[in-house]
Each structure stands twice: as C-alpha cells, then as structure tokens.
N, CA, C and O atoms as CSV, one atom per row, in Angstrom:
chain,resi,resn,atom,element,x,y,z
A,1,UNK,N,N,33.613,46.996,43.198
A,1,UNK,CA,C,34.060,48.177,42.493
A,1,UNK,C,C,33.355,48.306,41.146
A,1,UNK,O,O,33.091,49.441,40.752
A,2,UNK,N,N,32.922,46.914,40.170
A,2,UNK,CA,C,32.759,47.186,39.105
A,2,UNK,C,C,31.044,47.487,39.534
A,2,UNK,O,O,30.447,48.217,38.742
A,3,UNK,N,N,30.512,47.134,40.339
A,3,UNK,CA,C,28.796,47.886,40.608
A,3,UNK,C,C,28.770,49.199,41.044
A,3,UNK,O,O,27.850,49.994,40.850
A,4,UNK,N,N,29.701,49.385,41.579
A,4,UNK,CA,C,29.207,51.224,41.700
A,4,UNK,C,C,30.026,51.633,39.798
A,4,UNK,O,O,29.457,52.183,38.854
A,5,UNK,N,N,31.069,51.243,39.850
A,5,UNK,CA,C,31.448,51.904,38.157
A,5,UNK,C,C,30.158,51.792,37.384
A,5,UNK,O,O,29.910,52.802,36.726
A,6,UNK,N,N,29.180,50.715,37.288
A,6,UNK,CA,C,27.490,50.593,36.596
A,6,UNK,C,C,26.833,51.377,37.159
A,6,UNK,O,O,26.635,52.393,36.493
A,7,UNK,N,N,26.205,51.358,38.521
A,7,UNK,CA,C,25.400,52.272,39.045
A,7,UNK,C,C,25.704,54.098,38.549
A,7,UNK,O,O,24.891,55.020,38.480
A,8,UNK,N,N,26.854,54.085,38.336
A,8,UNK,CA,C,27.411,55.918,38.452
A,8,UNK,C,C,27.108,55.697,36.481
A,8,UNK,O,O,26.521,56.624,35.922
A,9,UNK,N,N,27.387,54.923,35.942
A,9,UNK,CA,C,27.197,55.056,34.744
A,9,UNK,C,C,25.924,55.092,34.284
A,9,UNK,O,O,25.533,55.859,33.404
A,10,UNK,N,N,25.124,54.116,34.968
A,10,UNK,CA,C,23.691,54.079,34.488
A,10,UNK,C,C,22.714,55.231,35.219
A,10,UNK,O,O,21.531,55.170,34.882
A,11,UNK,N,N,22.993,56.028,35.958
A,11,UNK,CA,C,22.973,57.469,36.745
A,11,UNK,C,C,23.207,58.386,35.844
A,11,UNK,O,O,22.319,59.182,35.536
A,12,UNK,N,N,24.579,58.426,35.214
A,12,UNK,CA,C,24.977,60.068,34.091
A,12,UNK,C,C,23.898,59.462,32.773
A,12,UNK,O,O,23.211,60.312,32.206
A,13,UNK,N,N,23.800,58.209,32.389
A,13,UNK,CA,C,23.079,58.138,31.554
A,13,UNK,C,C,21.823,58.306,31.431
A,13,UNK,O,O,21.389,58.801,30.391
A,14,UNK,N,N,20.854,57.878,32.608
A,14,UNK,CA,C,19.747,58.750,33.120
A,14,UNK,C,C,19.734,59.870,33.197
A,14,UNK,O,O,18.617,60.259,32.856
A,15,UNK,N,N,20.681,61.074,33.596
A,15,UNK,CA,C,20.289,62.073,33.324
A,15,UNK,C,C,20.948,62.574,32.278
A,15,UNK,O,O,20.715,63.775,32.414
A,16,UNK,N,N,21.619,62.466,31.318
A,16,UNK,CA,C,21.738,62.768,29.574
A,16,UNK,C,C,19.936,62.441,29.166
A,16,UNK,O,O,18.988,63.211,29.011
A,17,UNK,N,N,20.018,61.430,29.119
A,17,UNK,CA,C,18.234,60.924,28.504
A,17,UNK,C,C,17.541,62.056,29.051
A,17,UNK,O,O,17.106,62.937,28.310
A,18,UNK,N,N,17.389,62.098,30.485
A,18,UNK,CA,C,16.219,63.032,31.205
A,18,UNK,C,C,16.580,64.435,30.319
A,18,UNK,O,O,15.744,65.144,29.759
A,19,UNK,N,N,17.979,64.638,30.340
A,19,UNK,CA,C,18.168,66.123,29.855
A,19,UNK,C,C,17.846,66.205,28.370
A,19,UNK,O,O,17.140,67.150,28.016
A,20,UNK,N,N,18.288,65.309,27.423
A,20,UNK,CA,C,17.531,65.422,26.053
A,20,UNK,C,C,16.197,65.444,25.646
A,20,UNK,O,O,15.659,66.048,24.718
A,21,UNK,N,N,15.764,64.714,26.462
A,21,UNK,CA,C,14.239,64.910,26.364
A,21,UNK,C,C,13.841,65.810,26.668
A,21,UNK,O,O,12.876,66.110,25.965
A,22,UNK,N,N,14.136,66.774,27.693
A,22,UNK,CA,C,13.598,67.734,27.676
A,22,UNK,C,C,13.560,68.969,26.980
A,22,UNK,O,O,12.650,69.798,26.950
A,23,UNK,N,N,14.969,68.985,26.273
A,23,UNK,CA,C,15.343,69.970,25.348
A,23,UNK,C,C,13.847,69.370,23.865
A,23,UNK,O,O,12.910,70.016,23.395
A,24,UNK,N,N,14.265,68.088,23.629
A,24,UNK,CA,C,13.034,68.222,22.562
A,24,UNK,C,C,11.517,67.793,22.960
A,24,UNK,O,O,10.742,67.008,22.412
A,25,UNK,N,N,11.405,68.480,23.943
A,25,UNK,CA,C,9.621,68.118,24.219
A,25,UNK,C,C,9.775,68.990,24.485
A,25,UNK,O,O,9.542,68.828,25.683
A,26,UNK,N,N,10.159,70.582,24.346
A,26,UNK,CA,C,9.521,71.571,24.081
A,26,UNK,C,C,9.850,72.390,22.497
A,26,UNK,O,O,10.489,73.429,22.333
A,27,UNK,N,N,9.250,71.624,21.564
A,27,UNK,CA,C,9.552,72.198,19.853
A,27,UNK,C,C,9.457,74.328,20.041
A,27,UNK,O,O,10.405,75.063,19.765
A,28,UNK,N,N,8.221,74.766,20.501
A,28,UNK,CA,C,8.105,75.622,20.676
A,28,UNK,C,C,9.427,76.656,21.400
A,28,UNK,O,O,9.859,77.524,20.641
A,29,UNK,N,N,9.863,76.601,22.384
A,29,UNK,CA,C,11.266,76.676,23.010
A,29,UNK,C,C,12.479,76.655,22.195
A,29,UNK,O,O,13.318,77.555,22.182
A,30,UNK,N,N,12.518,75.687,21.587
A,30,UNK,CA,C,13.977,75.499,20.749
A,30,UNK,C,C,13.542,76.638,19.123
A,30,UNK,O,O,14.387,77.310,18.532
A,31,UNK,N,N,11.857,76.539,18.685
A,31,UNK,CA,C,11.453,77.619,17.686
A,31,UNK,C,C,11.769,78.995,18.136
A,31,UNK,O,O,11.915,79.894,17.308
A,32,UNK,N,N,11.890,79.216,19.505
A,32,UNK,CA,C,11.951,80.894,19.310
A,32,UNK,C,C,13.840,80.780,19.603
A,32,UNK,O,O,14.240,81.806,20.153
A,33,UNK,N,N,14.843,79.859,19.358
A,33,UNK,CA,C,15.790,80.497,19.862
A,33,UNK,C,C,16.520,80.381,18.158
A,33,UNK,O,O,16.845,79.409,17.477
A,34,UNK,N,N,16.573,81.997,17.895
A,34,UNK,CA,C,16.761,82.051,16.700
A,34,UNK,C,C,18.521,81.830,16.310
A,34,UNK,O,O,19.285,82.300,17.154
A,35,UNK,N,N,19.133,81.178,15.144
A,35,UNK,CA,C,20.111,81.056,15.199
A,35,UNK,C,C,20.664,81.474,13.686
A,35,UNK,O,O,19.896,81.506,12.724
A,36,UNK,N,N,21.955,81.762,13.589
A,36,UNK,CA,C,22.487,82.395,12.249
A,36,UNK,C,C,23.890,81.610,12.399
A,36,UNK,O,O,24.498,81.173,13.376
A,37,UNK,N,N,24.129,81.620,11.095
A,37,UNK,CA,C,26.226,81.012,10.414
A,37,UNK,C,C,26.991,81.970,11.089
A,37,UNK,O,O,26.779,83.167,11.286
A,38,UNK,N,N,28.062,81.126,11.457
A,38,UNK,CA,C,29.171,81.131,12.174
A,38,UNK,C,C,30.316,80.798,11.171
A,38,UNK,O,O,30.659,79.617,11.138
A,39,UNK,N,N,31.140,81.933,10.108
A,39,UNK,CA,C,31.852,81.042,9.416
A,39,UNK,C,C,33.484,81.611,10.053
A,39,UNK,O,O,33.669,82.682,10.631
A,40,UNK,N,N,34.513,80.581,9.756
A,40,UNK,CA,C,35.856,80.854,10.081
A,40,UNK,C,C,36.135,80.326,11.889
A,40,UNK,O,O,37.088,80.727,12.558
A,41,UNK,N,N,35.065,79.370,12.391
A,41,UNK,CA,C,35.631,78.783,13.545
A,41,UNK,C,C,35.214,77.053,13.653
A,41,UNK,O,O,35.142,76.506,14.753
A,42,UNK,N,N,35.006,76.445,12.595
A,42,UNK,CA,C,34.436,75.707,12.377
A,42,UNK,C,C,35.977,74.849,12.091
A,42,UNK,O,O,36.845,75.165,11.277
A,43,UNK,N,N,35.975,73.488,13.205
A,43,UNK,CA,C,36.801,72.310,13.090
A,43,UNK,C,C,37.393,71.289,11.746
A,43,UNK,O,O,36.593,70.974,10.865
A,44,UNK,N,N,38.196,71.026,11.710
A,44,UNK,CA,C,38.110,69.885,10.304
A,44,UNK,C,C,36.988,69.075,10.318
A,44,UNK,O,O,36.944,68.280,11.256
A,45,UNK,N,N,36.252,69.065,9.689
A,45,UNK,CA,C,35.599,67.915,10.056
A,45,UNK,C,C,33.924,68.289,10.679
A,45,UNK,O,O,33.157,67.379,10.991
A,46,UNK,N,N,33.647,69.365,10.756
A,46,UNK,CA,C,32.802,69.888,11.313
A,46,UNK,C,C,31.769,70.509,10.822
A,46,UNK,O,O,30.603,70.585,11.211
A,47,UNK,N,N,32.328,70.952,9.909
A,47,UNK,CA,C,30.864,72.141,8.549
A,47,UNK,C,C,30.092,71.588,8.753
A,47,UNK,O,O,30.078,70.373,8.950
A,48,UNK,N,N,28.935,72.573,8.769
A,48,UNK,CA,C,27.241,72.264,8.625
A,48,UNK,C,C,26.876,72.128,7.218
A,48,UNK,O,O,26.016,71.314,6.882
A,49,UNK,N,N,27.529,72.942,6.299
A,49,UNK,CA,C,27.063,72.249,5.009
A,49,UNK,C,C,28.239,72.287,3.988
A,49,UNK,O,O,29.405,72.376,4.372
A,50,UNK,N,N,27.865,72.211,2.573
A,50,UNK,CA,C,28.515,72.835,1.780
A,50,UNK,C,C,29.587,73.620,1.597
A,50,UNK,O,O,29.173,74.721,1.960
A,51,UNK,N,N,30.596,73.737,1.296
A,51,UNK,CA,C,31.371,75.355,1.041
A,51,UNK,C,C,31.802,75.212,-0.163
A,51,UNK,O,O,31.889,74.108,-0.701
A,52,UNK,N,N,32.192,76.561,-0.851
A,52,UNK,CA,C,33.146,76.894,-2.063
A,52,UNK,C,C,33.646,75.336,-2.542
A,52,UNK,O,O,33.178,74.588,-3.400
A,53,UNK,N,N,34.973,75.147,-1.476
A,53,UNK,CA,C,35.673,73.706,-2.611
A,53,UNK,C,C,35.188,72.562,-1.428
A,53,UNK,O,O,36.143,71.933,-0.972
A,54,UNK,N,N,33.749,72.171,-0.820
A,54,UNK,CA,C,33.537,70.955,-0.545
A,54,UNK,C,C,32.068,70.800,-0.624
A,54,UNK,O,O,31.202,71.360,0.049
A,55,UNK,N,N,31.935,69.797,-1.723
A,55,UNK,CA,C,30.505,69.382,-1.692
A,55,UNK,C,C,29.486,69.029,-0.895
A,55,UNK,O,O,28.351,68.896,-1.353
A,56,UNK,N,N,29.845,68.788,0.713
A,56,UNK,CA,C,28.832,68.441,1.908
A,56,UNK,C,C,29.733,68.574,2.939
A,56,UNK,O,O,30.956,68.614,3.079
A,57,UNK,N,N,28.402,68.648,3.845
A,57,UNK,CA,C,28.409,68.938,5.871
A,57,UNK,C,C,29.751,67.713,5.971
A,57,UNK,O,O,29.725,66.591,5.464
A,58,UNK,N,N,30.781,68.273,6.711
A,58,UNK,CA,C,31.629,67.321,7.931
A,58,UNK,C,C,32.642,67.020,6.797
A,58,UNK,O,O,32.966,65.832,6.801
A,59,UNK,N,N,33.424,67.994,5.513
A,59,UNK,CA,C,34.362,67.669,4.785
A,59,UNK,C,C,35.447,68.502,4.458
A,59,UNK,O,O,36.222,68.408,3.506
A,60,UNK,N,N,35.397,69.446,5.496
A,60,UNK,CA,C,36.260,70.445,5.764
A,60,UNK,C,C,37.689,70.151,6.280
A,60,UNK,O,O,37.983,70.077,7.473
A,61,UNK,N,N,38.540,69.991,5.248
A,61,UNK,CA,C,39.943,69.276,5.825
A,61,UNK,C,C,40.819,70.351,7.172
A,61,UNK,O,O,41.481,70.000,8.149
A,62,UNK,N,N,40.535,71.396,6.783
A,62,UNK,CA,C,41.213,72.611,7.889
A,62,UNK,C,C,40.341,73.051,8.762
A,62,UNK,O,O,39.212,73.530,8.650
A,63,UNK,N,N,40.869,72.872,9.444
A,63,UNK,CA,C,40.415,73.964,10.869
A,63,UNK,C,C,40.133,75.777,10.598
A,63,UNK,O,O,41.003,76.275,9.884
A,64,UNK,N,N,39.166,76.645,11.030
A,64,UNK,CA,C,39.145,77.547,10.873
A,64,UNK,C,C,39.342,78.177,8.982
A,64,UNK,O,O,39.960,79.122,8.491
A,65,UNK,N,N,38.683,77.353,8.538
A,65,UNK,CA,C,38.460,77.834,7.141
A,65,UNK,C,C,37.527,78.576,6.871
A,65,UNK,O,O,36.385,78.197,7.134
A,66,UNK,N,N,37.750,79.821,6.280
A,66,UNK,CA,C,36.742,80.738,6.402
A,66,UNK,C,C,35.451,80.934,5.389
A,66,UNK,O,O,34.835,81.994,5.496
A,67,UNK,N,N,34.995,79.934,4.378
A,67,UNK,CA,C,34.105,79.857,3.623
A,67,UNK,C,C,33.278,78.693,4.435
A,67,UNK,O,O,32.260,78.089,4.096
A,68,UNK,N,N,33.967,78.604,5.463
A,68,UNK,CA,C,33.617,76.896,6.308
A,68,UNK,C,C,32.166,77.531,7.059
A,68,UNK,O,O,32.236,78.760,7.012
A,69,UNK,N,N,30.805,77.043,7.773
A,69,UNK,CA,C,30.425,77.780,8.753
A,69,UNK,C,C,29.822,76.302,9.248
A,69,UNK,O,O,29.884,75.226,8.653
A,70,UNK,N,N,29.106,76.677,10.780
A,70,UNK,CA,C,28.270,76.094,11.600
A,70,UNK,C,C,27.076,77.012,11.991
A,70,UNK,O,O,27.201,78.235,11.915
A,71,UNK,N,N,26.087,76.515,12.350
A,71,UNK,CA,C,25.431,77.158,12.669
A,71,UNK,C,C,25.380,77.444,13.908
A,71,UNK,O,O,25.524,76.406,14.553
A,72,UNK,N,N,25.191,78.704,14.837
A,72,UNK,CA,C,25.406,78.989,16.648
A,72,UNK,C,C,24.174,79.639,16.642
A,72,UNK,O,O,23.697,80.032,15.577
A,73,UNK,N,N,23.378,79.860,18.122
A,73,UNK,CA,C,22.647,80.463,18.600
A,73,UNK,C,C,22.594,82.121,18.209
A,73,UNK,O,O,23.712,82.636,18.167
A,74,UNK,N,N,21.639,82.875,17.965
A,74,UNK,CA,C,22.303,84.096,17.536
A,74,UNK,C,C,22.880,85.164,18.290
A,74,UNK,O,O,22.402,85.167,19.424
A,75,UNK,N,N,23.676,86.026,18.118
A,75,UNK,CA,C,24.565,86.407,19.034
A,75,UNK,C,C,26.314,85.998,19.326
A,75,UNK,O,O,27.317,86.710,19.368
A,76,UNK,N,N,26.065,84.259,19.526
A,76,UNK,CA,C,27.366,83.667,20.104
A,76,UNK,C,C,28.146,84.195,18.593
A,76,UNK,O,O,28.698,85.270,18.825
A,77,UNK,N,N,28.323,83.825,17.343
A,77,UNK,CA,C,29.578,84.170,16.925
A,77,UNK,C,C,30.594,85.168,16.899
A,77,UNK,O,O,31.799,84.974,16.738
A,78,UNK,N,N,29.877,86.493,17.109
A,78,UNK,CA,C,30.394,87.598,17.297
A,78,UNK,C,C,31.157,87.646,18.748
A,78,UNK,O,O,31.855,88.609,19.065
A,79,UNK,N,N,30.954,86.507,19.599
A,79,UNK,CA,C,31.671,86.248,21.351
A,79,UNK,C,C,32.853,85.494,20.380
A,79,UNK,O,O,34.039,85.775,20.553
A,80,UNK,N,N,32.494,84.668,19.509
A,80,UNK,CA,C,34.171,83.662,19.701
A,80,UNK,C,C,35.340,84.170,18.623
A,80,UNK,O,O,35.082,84.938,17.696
A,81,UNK,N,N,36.541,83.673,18.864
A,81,UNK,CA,C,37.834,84.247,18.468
A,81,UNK,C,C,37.814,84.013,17.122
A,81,UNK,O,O,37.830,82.796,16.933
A,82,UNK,N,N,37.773,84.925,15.623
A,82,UNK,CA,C,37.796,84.079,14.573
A,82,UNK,C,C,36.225,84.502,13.406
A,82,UNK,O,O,35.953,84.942,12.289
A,83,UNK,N,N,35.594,83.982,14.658
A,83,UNK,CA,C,33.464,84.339,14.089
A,83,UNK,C,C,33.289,85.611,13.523
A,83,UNK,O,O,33.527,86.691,14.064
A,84,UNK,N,N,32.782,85.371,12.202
A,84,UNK,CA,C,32.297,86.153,11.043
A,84,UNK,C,C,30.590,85.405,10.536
A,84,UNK,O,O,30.216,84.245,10.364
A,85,UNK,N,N,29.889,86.781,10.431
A,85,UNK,CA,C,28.502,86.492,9.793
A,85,UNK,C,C,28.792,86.320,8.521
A,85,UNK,O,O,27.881,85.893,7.811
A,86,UNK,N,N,29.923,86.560,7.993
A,86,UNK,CA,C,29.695,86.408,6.375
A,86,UNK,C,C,31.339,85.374,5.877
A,86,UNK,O,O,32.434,85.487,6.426
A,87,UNK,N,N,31.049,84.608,4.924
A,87,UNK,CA,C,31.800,84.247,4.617
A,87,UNK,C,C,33.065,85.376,3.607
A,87,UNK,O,O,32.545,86.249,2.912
A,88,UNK,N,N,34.328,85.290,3.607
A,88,UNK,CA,C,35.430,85.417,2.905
A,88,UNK,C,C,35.561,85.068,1.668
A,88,UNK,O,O,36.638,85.226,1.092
C-alpha cells in the first residue's frame, strides 16, 4: 500500500514540475498576458504590496480590505465578487 501511495505521489509531482516548467520556458507567453490590481478581494495575509496602514506584501490583517490589492490577469477582477480597479 505504502508503494503505490509513492508511486501516485512521485507521478502528481512529475507533473506539477512538467507543468511549471512549462509555464516558465516560455518568458515571451507569460510577457503578452497583460495583468492589472485587483483591490477589495484580497485574503488576510495575501497583499501583493504595500497599502495605506501596512508597510509590505502578505500584512493585511482582514480579509477583503479595500486599499488591499493583488495582482490578476487583466479582465478577471471585474468577474469576481468585491473586485475594484481602484482602490477606496
């Protein structure tokens, strides 16, 4: 039992690796997918940078704080519940 639990593990982990690599061996690909701030859906704990009252990325004590942002693909924030291009 515990060799197939390794085999199936060392399998999803082969393809995570296979799949990351491929996302960054094409720089060009990931350059054209243009992306913009996402503020007011962003986790405790989650900010991409800075805000108003926190000096750095990942110090956001509340959930959904709206000076808070992440950065998303462009397009997606305006899909999720909350997502504003501009901060409050």
């Amino acid at each position: 039992m515990q060799k197939s639990n390794l085999a199936v593990t060392a399998a999803i982990t082969g393809l995570m690796a296979l799949g990351a690599s491929a996302l960054t061996a094409t720089p060009a690909a990931a350059a054209e997918t243009e992306m913009e701030k996402c503020y007011g859906v962003v986790k405790a704990g989650q900010n991409d940078c800075a805000t108003k009252a926190n000096s750095c990325a990942g110090t956001v004590k509340e959930d959904a704080k709206k000076d808070a942002f992440i950065v998303v693909p462009k397009g997606l924030c305006d899909r999720l519940a909350g997502g504003s291009k501009t901060s409050s």
